[in-house]
Each structure stands twice: as C-alpha cells, then as structure tokens.
Backbone as numpy.savetxt, mean C-alpha at the origin, in Angstrom:
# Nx Ny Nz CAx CAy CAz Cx Cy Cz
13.90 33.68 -8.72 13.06 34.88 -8.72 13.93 36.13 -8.72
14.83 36.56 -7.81 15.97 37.17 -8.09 16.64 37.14 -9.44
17.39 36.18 -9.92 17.78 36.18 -11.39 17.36 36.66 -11.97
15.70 36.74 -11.86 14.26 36.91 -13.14 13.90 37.84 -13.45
14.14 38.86 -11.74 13.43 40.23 -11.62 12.19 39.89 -11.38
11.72 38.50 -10.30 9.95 38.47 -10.97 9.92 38.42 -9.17
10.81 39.25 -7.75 10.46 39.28 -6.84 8.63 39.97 -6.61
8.13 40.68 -7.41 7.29 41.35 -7.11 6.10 40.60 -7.65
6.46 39.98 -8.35 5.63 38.54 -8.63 4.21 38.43 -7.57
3.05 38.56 -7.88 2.42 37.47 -6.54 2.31 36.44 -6.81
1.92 35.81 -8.01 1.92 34.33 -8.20 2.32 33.44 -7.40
4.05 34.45 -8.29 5.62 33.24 -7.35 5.49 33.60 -5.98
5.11 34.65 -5.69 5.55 35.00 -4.17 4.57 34.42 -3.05
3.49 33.90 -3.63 2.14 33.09 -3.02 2.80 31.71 -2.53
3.45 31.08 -4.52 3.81 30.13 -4.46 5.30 29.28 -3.33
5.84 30.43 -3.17 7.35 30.44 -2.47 6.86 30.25 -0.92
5.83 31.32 -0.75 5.24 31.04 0.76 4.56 29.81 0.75
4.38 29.18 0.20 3.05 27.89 0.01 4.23 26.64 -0.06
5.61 26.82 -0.18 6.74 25.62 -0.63 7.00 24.80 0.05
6.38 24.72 1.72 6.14 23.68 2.52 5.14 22.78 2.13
4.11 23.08 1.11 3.24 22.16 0.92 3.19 21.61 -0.36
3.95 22.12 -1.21 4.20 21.38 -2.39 5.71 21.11 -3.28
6.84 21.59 -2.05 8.13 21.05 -2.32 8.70 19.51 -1.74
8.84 18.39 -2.43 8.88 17.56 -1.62 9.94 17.51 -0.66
11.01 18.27 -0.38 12.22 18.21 0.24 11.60 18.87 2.18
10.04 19.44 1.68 9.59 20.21 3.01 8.81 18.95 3.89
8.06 18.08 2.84 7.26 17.45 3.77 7.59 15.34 2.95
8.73 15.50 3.09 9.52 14.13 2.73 9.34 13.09 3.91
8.94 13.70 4.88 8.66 12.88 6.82 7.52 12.08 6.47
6.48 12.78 5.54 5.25 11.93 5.94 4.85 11.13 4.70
4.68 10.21 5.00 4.19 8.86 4.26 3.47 9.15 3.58
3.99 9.17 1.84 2.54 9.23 1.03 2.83 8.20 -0.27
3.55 6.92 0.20 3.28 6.12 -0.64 4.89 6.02 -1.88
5.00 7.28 -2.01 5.59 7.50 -2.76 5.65 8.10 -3.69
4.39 8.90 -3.46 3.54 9.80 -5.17 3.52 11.28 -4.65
3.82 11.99 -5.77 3.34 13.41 -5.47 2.32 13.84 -5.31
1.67 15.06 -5.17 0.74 15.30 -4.40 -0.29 15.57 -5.75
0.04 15.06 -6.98 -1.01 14.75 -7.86 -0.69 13.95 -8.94
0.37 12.98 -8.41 0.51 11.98 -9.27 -0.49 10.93 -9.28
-1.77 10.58 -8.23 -2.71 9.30 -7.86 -3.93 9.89 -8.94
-3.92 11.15 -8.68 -4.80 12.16 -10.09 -4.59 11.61 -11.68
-3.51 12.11 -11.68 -2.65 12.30 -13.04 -2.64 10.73 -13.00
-2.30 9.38 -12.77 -2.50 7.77 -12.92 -3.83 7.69 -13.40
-5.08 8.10 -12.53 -6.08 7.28 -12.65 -6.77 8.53 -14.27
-5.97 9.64 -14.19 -6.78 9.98 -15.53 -6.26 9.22 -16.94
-4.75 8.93 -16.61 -4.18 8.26 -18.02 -5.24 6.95 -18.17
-5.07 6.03 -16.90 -5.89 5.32 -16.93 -7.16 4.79 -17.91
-8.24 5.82 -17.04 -9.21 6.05 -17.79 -9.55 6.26 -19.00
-8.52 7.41 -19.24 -8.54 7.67 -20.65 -8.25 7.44 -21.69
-8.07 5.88 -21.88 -7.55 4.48 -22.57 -9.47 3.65 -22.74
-10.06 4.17 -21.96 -11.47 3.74 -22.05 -12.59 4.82 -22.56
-12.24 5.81 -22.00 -13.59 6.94 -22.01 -12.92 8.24 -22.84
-14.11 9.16 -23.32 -13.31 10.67 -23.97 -14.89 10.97 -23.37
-14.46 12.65 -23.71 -15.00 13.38 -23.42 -17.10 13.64 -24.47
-16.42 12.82 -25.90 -17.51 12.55 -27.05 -18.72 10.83 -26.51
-18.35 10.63 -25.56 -19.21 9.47 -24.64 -20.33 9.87 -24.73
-21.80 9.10 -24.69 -22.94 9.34 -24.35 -23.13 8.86 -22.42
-24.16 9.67 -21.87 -23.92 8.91 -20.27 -23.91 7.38 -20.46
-24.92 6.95 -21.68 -25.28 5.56 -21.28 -23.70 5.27 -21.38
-22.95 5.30 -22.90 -21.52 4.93 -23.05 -20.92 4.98 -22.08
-20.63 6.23 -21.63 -19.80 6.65 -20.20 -19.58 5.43 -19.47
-21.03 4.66 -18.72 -21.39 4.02 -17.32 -20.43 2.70 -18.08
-20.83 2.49 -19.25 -20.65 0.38 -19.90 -19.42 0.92 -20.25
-18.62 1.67 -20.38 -16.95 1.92 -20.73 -16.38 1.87 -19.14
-17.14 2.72 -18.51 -16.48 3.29 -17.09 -16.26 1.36 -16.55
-17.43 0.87 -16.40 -17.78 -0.80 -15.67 -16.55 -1.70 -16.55
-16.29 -1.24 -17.81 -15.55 -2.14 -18.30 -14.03 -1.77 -17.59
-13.87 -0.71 -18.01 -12.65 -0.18 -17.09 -12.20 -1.23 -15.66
-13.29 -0.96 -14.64 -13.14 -1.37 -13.57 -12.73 -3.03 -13.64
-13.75 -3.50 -14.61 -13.52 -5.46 -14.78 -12.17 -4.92 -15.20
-11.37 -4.60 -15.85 -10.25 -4.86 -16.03 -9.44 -4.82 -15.34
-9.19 -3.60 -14.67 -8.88 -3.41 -13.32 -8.54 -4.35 -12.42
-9.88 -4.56 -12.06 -9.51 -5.70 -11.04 -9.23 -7.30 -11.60
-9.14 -7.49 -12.62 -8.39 -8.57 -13.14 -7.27 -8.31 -13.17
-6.33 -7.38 -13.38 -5.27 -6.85 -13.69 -4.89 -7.32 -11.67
-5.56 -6.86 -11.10 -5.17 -6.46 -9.13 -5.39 -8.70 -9.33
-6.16 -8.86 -9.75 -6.39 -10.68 -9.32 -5.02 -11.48 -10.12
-4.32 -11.38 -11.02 -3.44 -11.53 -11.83 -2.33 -11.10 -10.77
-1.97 -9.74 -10.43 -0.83 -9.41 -9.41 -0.81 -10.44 -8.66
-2.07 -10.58 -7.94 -2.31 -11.60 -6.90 -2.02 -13.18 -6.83
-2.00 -13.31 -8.38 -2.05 -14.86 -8.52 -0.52 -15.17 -8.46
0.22 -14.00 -9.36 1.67 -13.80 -9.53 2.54 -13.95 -7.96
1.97 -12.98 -7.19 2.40 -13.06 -5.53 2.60 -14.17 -4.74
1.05 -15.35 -5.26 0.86 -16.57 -3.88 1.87 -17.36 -4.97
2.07 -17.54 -6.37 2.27 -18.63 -7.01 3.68 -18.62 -7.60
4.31 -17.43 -7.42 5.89 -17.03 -8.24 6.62 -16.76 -7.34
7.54 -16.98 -7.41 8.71 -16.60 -6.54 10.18 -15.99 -7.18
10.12 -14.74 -6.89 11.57 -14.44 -7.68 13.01 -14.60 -7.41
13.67 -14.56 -8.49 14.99 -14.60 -8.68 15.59 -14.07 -6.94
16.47 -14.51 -6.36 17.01 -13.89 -5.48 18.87 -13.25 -6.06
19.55 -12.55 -6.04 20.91 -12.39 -6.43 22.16 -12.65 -5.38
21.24 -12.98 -4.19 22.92 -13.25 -2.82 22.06 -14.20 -2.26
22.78 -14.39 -1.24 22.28 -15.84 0.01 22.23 -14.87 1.36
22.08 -13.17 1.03 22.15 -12.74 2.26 20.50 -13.17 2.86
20.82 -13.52 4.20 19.65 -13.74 4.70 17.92 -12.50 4.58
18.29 -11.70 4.80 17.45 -10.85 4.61 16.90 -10.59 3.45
17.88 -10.91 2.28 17.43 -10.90 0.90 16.20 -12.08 0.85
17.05 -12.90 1.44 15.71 -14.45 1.67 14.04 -14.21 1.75
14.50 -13.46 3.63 13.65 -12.98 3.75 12.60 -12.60 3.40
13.13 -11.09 2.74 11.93 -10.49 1.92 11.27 -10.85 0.90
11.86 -11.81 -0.09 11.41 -12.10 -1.09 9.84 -12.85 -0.80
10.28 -13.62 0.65 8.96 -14.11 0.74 7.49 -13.26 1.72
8.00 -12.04 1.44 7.18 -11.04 2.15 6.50 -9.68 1.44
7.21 -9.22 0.84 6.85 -8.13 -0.49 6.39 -8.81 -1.55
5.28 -8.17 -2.37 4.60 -8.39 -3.77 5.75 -8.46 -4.76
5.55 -9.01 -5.65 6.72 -8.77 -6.65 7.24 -7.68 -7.00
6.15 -6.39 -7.37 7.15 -4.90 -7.46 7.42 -4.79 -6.52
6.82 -4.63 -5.46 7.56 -4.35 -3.61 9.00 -4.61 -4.08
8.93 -6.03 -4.07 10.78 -6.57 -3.79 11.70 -6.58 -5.05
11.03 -6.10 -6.18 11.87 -5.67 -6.94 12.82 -4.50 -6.93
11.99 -3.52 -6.11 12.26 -2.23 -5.83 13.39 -2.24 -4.78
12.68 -3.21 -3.79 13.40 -3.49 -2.56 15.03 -4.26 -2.63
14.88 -5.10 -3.87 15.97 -5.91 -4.39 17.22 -4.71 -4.92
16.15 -3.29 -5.44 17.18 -2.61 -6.38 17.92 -1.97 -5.61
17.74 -1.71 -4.24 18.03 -1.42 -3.23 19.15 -1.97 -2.21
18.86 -2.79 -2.12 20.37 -4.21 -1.67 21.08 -3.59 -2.40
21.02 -3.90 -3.76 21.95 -3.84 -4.86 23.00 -2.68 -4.88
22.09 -1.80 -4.42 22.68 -0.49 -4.67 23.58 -0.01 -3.03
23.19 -0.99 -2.10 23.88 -0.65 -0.93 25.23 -1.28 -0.65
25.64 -2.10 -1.71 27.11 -2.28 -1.50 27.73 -1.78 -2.22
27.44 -0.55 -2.31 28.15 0.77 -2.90 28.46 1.93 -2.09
27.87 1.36 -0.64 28.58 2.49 0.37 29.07 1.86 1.69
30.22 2.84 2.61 30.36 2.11 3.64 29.84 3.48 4.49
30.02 2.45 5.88 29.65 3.19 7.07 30.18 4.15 7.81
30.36 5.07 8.08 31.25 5.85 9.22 30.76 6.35 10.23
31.16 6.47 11.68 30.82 6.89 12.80 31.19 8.33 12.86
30.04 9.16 13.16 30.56 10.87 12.97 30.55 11.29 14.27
29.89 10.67 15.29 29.33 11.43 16.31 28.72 10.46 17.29
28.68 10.75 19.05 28.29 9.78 19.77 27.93 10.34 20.95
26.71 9.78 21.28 26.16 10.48 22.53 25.25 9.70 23.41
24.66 9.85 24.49 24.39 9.17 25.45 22.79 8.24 24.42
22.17 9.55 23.77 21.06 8.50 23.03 20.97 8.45 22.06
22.02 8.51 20.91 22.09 9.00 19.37 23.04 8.69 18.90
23.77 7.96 18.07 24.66 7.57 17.47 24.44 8.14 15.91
25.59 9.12 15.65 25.36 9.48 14.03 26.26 8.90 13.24
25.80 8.46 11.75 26.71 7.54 10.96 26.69 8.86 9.59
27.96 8.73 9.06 28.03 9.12 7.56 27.98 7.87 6.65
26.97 7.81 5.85 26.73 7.16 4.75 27.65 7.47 3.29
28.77 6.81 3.08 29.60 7.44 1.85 29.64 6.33 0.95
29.90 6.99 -0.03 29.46 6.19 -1.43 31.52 5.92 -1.76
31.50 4.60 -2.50 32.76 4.27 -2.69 33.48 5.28 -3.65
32.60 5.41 -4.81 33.28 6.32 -5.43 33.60 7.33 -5.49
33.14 8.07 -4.07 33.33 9.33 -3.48 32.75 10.92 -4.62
32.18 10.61 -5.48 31.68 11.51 -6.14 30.99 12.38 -5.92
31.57 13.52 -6.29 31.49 15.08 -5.69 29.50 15.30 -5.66
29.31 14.86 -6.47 27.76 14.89 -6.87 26.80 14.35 -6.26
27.47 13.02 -5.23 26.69 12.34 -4.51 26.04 13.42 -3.22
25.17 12.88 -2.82 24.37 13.82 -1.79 24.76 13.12 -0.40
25.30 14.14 0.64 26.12 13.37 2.21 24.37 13.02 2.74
24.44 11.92 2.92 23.74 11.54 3.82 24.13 10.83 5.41
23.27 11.43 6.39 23.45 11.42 7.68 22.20 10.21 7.90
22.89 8.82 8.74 21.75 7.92 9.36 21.98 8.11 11.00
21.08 8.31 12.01 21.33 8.83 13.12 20.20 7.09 13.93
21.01 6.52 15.11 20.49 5.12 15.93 20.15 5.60 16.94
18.98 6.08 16.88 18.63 5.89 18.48 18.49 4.84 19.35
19.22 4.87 20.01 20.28 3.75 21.25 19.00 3.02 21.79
17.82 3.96 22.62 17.19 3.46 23.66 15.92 2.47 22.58
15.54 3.05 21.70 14.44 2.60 21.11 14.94 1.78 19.91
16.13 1.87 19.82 17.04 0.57 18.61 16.50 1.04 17.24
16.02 2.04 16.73 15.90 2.63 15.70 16.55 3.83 14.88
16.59 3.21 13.37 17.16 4.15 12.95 16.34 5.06 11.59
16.70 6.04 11.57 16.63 7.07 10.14 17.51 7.16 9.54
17.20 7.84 8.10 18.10 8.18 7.28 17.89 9.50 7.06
18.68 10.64 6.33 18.53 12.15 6.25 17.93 11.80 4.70
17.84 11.10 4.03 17.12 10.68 2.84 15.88 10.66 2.43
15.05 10.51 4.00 13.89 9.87 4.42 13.32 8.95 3.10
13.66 8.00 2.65 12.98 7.40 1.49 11.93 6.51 2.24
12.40 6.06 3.49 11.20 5.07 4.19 10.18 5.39 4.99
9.98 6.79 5.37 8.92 7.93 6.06 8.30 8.12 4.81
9.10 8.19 3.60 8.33 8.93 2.46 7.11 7.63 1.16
8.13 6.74 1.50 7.85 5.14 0.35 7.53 4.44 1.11
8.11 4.24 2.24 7.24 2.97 3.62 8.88 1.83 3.01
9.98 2.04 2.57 10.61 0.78 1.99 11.90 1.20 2.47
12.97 0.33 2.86 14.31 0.90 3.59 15.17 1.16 2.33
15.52 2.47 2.82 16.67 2.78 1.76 18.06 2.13 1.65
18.71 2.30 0.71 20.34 1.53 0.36 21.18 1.97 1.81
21.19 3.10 2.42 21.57 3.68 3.02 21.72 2.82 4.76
20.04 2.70 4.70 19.79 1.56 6.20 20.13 0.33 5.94
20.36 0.11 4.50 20.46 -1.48 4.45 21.81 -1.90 4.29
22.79 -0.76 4.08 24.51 -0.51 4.20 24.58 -0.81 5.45
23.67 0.01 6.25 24.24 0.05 7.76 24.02 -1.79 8.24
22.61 -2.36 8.21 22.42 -3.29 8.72 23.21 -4.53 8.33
23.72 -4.41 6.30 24.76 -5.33 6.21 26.03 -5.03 7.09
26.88 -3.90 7.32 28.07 -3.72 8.22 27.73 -4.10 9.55
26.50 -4.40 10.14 26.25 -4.60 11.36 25.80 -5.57 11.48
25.58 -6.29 10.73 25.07 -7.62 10.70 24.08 -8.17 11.36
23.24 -7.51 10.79 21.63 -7.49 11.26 21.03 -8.16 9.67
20.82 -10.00 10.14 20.59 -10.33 8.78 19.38 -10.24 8.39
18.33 -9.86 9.52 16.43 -10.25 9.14 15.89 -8.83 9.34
15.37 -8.48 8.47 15.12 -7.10 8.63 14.04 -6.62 10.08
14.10 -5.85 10.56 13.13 -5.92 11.75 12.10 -4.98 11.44
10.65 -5.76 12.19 9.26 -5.51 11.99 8.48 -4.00 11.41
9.18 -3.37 12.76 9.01 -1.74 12.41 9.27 -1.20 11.03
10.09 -2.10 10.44 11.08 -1.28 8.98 9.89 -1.84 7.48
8.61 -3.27 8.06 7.92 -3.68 7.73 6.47 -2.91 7.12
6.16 -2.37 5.99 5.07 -1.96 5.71 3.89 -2.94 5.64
2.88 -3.43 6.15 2.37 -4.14 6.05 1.81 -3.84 4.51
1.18 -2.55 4.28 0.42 -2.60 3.02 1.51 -2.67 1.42
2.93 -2.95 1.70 3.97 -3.74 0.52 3.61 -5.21 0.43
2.99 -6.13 1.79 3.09 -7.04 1.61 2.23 -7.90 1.21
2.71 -9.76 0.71 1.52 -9.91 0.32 -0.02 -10.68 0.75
0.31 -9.89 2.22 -0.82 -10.30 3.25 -1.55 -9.19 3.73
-1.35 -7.87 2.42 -1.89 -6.88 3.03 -3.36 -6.73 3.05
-4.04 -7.67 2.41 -5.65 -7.59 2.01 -5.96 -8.31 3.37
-5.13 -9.23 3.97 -5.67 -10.06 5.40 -5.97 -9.17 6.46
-7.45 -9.55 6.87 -7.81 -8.80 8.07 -8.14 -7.54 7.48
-8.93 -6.95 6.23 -8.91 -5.69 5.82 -10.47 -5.83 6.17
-11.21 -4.98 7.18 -12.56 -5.19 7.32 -12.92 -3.25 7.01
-14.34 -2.95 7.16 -14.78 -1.55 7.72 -15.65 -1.58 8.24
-15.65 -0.43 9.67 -17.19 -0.93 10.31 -17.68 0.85 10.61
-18.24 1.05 11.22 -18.81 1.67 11.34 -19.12 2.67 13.07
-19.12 3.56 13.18 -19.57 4.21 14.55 -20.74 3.31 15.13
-20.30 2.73 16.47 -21.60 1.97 16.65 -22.50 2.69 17.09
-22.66 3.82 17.81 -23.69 4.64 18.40 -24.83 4.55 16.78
-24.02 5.28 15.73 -24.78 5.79 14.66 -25.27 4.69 14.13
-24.83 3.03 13.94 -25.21 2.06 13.49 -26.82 1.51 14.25
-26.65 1.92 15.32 -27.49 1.13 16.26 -29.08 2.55 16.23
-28.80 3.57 16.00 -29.68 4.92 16.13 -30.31 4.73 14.74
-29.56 4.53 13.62 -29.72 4.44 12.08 -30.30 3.18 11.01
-30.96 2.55 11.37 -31.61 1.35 10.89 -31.19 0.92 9.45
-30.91 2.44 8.66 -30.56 2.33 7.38 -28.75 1.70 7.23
-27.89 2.64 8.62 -26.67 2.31 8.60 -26.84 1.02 8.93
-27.02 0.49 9.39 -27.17 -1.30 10.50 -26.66 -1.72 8.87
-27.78 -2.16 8.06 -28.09 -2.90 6.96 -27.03 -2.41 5.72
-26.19 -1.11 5.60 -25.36 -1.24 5.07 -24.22 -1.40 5.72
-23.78 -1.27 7.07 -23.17 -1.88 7.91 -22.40 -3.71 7.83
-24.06 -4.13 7.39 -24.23 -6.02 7.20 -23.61 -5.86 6.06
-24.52 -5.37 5.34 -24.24 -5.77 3.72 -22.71 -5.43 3.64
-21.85 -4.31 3.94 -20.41 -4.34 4.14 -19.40 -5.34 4.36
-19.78 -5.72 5.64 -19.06 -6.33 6.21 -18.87 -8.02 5.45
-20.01 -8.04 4.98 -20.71 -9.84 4.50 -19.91 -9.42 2.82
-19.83 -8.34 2.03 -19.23 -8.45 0.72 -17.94 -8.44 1.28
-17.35 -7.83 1.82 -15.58 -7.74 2.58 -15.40 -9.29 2.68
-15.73 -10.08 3.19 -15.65 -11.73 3.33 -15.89 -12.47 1.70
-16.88 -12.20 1.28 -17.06 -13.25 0.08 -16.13 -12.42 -1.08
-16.13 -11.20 -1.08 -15.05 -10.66 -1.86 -13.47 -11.09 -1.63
-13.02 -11.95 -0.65 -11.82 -12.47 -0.10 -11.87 -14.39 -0.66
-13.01 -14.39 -0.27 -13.16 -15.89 -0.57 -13.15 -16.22 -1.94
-13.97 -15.25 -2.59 -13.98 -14.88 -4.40 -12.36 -14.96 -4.60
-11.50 -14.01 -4.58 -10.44 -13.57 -4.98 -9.58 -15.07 -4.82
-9.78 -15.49 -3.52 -8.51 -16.69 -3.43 -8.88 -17.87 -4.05
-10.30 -18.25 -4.13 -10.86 -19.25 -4.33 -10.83 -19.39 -6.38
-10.61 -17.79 -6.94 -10.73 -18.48 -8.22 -9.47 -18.45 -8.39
-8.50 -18.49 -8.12 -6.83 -18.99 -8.16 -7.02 -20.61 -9.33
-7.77 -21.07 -9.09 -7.62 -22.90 -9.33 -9.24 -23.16 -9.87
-9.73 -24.15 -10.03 -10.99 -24.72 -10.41 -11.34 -25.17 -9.58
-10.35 -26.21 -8.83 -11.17 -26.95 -7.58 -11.37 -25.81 -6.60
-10.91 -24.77 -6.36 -11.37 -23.85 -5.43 -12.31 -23.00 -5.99
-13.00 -22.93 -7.45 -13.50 -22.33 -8.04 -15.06 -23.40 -7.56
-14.82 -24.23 -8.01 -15.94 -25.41 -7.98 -16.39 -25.56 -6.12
-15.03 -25.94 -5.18 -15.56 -26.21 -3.93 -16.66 -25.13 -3.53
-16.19 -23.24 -3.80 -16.59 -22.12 -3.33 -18.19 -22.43 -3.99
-17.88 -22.79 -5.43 -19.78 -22.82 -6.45 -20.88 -23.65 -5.37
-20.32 -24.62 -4.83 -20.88 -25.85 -4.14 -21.22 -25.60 -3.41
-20.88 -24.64 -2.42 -20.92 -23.68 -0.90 -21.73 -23.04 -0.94
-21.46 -21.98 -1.92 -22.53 -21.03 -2.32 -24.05 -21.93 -2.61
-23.51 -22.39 -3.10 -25.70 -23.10 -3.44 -25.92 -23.75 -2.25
-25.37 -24.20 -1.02 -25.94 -24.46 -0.14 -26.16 -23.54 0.74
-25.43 -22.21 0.97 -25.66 -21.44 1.84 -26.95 -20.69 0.76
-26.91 -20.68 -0.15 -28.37 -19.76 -1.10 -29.62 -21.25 -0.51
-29.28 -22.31 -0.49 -30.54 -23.20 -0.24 -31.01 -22.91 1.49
-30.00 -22.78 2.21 -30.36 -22.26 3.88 -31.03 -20.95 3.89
-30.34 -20.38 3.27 -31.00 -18.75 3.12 -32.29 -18.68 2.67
-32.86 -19.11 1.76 -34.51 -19.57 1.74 -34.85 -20.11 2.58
-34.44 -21.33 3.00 -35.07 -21.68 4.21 -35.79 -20.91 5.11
-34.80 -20.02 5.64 -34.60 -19.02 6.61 -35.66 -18.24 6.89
-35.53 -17.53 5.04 -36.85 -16.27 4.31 -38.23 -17.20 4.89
-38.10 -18.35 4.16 -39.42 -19.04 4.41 -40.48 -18.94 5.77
-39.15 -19.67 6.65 -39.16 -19.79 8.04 -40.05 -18.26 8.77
-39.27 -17.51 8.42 -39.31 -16.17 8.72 -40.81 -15.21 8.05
-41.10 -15.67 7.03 -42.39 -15.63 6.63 -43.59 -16.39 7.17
-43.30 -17.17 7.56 -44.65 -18.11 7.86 -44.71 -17.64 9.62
-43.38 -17.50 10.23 -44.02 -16.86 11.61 -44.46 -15.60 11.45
-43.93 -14.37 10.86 -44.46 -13.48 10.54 -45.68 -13.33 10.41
-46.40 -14.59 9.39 -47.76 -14.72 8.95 -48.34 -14.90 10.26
-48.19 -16.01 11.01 -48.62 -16.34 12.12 -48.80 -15.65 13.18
-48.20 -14.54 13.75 -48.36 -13.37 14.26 -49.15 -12.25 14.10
-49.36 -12.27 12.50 -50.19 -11.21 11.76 -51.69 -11.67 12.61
-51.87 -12.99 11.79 -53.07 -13.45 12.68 -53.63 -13.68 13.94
-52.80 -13.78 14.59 -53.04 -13.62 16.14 -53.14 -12.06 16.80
-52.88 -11.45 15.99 -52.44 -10.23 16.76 -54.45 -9.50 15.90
C-alpha cells in the first residue's frame, strides 16, 4: 500500500484492518480442516456445476440436483469400500508408519505418508530449556536460506508438543517437523491426542444427532423427527456396510422384510385396540 500510494485507500484500509480474519498466517491455531475460508464454497460450486447451469428448468434443477447427490454418495461408498478392503503401500518398517496406515483413509495417509517422507530431511536441535518448556529448532539438512526456521516447543508437564508451523491446529495431521522430532526421540506409535478421529476410518462410528430434550418432549412434532433421525442414522450405517458384498446385501434384504412383516403386525395390533377403545368409550 505504501509502494502504491493507495494508503488512503478505504477498501485496502478496511481490508488491512479486517487481516486477522482472512490472512491465514493470523488465524492458522484454529482447525478448519485445511480449507480457506471459501474454498468448501468454491468445491461444492465446481462440483455442481458439472450437473446444473443456470438455463435449468426448476423441474430440471431438482432430477439434475438428486442425480448429483446419487453420485456423490457413491463416490463417499467407493472411498469407503477402498478404506475397509485396500491397504497401502507402506515405504519403511518404521513402526508408526505401520501404524497409521491402518488408521487413516487412504488420502488421510497418503498425505500423512508425504509427510514421514519429508521428515528425514531435518534434524533436531535444543534451543532453550526451562522448568516447563523445552524449545527445539527444526533445521532442514540442506540448510537453505529460503527454508522457513521453525520453532517446536514440549511442554514437559502435559507431554505435548507444537510446532510454529501449526499445520496440525490448522489440518488436524502432524507435520514433518513433529514427526522429525518423534523419529530422533524414538517415539515409534504416534500418540492419541496427535489422532484426528474425523481422518480416520472409523470416523462415521458412533456418529448419532439428538436433540434438546426439554424441546423434544414440549414439541410432539420434534419427538417424531427426533425418531425418524435417529432410526435413518442406524439403517443408513447398516445400508453403507452391508452393500460392501451380496451376502451382506441379501442377509440385510432378509432382515428388512422381517422387521417390515413385525411392523404391520404392530400397526395392526395397534389398530384394533384403538378400535376397541373407540367403542367402549
């Protein structure tokens, strides 16, 4: 802005005051996956727009938009099948490499793999030492002027560490940097905390939603989408794993028509006392 002459700018000068919220170097601490703050935008419009334009009729719109989605989630059931049924390449026998492979999705640990890779390209140094903080310099072998000094700091009491990088506050995934340190220290299994659950491929386990119970129980309408929630969250799990194979395709078909033959029952049941009450009353 100086260089430009454009200090008097308001635009820029709005924008310069506003650079905590859209420079990533200001807010790199907090977890967002890994995307900018309109890259999840900018995905789902490319997306889309491989299906739909703007020359759509509504009806078009809805049977393009639905097709979209079937694909979609064939595309998410395919990842899935790839995850329980493939196992990738590993490149060392370091234990932790082991590890993960059997814990991250395939991009997870590809990413995570590129990462190893790239951490026996630095060593460790001790800069600094204090009653609850241990600071390390992270240096790169080839010492290149261009490389960026990064500082990893151990806090002693709570056995955790950061990096001045933040790639794992920012991606949820340990950088080359922590994983330099833990190979020189010989820490072969990565520990829990350093664990994103939603990289792994047990992150759909235990994924429920419920609801405020005060408002469920006051709201007759919430109750029943409450049920209906909770009951698709389950058969939407049983769906997903069950069409992996045929025989799990076939056991689940078999299930289903007996729990649809109880479920009339039930209606039935439930009708005829109903009736029976009507009349007495």
């Amino acid at each position: 802005m100086n260089c430009a002459d454009l200090v008097e700018n308001d635009w820029l000068s709005l924008m310069y005051e506003l650079r905590h919220k859209w420079v990533p170097a200001y807010f790199n601490h907090v977890f967002s996956a890994g995307m900018s703050s309109s890259q999840r935008s900018e995905s789902s419009h490319s997306f889309f727009k491989k299906y739909v334009c703007g020359n759509n009729s509504l009806m078009d719109f809805v049977i393009r938009f639905n097709k979209t989605l079937r694909h979609q989630r064939h595309n998410e059931l395919v990842a899935d099948h790839t995850d329980l049924n493939e196992r990738p390449k590993v490149k060392s026998n370091w234990p932790m490499e082991l590890q993960m492979v059997n814990v991250y999705t395939k991009n997870k640990w590809l990413e995570f793999q590129n990462e190893i890779s790239l951490s026996h390209g630095y060593y460790v140094q001790q800069a600094s030492i204090g009653i609850e903080f241990v600071v390390y310099n992270i240096i790169n072998f080839q010492g290149s002027s261009s490389a960026k000094h990064r500082l990893l700091t151990h806090d002693i009491q709570r056995d955790d560490i950061s990096c001045s990088c933040m790639k794992f506050q920012f991606e949820g995934i340990p950088c080359r940097h922590m994983l330099a340190f833990f190979r020189i220290n010989q820490v072969f299994h990565l520990p829990d905390q350093y664990i994103l659950k939603r990289w792994t491929k047990d992150a759909k386990i235990g994924v429920h939603y419920t609801m405020a119970e005060q408002n469920v129980v006051d709201d007759p309408e919430k109750c029943l989408m409450s049920r209906h929630m909770r009951l698709s969250c389950k058969a939407s799990a049983l769906i997903d794993v069950a069409s992996f194979s045929d025989e799990g395709t076939n056991f689940l078909t078999e299930q289903f028509d007996f729990i649809d033959s109880k479920m009339k029952e039930m209606n039935i049941n439930r009708t005829l006392r109903s009736g029976i009450q009507s009349r007495r009353s």
